[in-house]
N, C-alpha and C positions, 0 to 999 in steps of 0.2 A: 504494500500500500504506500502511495504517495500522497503527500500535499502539495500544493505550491501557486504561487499567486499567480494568475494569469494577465500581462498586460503586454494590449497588441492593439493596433490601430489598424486599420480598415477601409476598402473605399470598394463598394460596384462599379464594375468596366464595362464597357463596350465590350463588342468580341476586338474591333480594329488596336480597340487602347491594351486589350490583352496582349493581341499578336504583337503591340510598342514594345510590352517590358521585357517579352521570351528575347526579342531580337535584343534589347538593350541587357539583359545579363545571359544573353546568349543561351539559354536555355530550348534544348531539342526536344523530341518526343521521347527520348529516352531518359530522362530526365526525370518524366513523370510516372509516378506510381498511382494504383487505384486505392480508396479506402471508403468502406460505409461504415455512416453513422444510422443507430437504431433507437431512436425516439420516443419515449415512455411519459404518458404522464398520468392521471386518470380521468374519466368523461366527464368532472368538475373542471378540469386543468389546476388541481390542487399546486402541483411545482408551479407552474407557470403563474401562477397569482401570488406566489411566492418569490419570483423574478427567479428559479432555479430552472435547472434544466437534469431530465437522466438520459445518458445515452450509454449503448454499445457501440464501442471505435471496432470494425472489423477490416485488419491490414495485414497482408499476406497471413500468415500463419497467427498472428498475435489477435486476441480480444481483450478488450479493456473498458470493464464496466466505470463511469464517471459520474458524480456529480457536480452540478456546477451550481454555485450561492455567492451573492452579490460579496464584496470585500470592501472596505476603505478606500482601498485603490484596488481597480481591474477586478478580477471573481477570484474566488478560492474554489481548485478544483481538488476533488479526492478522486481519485484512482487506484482503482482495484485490477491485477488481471482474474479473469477468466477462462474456463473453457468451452467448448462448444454445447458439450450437456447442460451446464448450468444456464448460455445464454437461449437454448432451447426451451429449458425450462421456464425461465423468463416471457420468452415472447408465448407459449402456450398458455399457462397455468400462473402468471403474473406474479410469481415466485422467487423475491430476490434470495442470491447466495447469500451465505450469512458472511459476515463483516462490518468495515469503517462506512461503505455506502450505504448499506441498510438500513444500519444505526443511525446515519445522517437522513435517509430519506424517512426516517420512521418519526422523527421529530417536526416535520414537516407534512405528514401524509397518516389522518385519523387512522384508515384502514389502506397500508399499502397493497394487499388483493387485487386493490382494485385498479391499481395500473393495471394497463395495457400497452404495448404496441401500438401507435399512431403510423408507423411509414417508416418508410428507408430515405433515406439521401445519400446520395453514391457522388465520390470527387475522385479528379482526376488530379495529382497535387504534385508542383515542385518547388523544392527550396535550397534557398539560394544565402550565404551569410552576407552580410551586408552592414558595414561601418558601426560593428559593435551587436548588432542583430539576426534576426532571422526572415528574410524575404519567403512569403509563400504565395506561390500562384496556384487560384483554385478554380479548375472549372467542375461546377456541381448540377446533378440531375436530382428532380425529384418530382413525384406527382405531374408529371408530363409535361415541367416546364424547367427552363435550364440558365444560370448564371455566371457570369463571372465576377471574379474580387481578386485582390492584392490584400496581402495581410502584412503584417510589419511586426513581431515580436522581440520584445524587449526587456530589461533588468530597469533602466531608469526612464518615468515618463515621461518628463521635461525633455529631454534630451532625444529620446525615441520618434518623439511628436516634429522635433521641429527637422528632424533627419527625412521621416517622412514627407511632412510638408514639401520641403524642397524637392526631392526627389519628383514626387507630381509634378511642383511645377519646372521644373526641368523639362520634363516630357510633356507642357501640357493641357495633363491630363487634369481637370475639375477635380475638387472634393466634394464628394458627395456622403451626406447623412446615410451611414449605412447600418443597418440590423445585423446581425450576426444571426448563422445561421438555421437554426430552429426559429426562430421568430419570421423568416420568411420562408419557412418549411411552412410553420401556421398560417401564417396570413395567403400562404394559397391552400392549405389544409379548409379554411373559412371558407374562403374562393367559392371552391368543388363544393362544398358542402352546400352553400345560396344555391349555386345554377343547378344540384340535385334537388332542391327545395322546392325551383321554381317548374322545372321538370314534372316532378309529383304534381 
C-alpha cells in the first residue's frame, strides 16, 4: 500500500494540439502504452458527492485498486495492488478486498455493497520527464466518445504551474479549465443517460 499527494496540472487538446506536443518531445507510437481505468461508485454517487473517486488502474500485467480524497494541496491517493480474482470480485459482487482502500472507502460509503461498476475508460499514455516533472500524453476512450489532455506532474506547485504555463504558451496552445478524468467519464455517463430518458 501506498500514499502520496497527487499534484499535476492539466489542459484538453485538440487532436492537431496533440499531434504539436508528440512532435515537440518527439514522442512515437511506441512510446505509448494502453491502460484502463474501472470506475466504482454507488447509484447515490456516494464518492463523488464526496469529491472522491474509486478506480481499478489495469496496465499490462499490474492492477491497482485506488482511492482518491481531496488534500490541502492536489488529492491524496491510497493505492493498493490487486489481483485479477479480487478485481473480478469487485466488478461482480461489489466486494472490496480487505485493506487501506476499504477502510478508506468504508468511512465515506454507509453501505459499500452497494458500489458498482459505472464503465471502463481505456488511455493510450506516454510520458515524457520534463524540467523537474513528468509530461503525460493521454488519449482516452470511453462510453463512445474520445479525448485528448497533457498532464504535467509534479513535487512543487508554484513552480510546476508556471513551467506549464509557459510551455503552452510556447506552443500556443490555450489553457483551458479542464476536469480530470472521471468527472468527464460522468458528465457523459449523465449525457447517455438524458438521451436514454428521452428515448423511453
Amino acid at each position: 500500500m501506498t500514499e502520496n499527494i497527487e499534484i499535476e496540472f492539466k489542459n484538453i487538446l485538440s487532436f492537431a494540439e496533440f499531434e504539436l506536443l508528440k512532435s515537440f518531445f518527439n514522442i512515437g507510437p511506441e512510446d505509448f502504452s494502453t491502460q484502463v481505468n474501472h470506475y466504482f461508485d454507488t447509484p447515490s454517487f456516494s464518492l463523488k458527492n464526496h469529491g472522491c473517486a474509486l478506480r481499478i488502474r489495469q496496465k499490462a500485467q499490474c492492477l491497482e485498486l485506488t482511492l482518491k480524497q481531496p488534500a490541502e494541496i492536489g488529492l491524496l491517493e491510497t493505492n493498493q495492488k490487486i489481483d485479477e480474482a479480487a478485481m473480478m470480485i469487485m466488478k461482480e459482487s461489489s466486494i472490496l478486498p480487505e485493506g487501506p482502500v476499504k477502510e478508506g472507502v468504508s468511512r465515506l460509503v454507509t453501505n459499500p455493497v452497494e458500489l458498482s461498476c459505472f464503465g471502463s475508460l481505456a488511455t493510450e499514455r506516454a510520458e515524457k520527464a520534463y524540467e523537474g516533472g513528468l509530461i503525460v500524453l493521454d488519449h482516452s476512450t470511453y462510453l463512445n466518445s474520445e479525448d485528448y489532455e497533457i498532464e504535467y506532474e509534479v513535487t512543487d506547485e508554484k513552480r510546476g504551474f508556471e513551467i506549464f504555463r509557459e510551455l503552452l504558451e510556447t506552443l500556443k496552445i490555450p489553457m483551458r479549465k479542464t476536469d480530470n478524468k472521471i468527472k468527464r467519464f460522468y458528465k457523459q455517463k449523465y449525457s447517455d443517460l438524458r438521451q436514454q430518458d428521452k428515448i423511453l
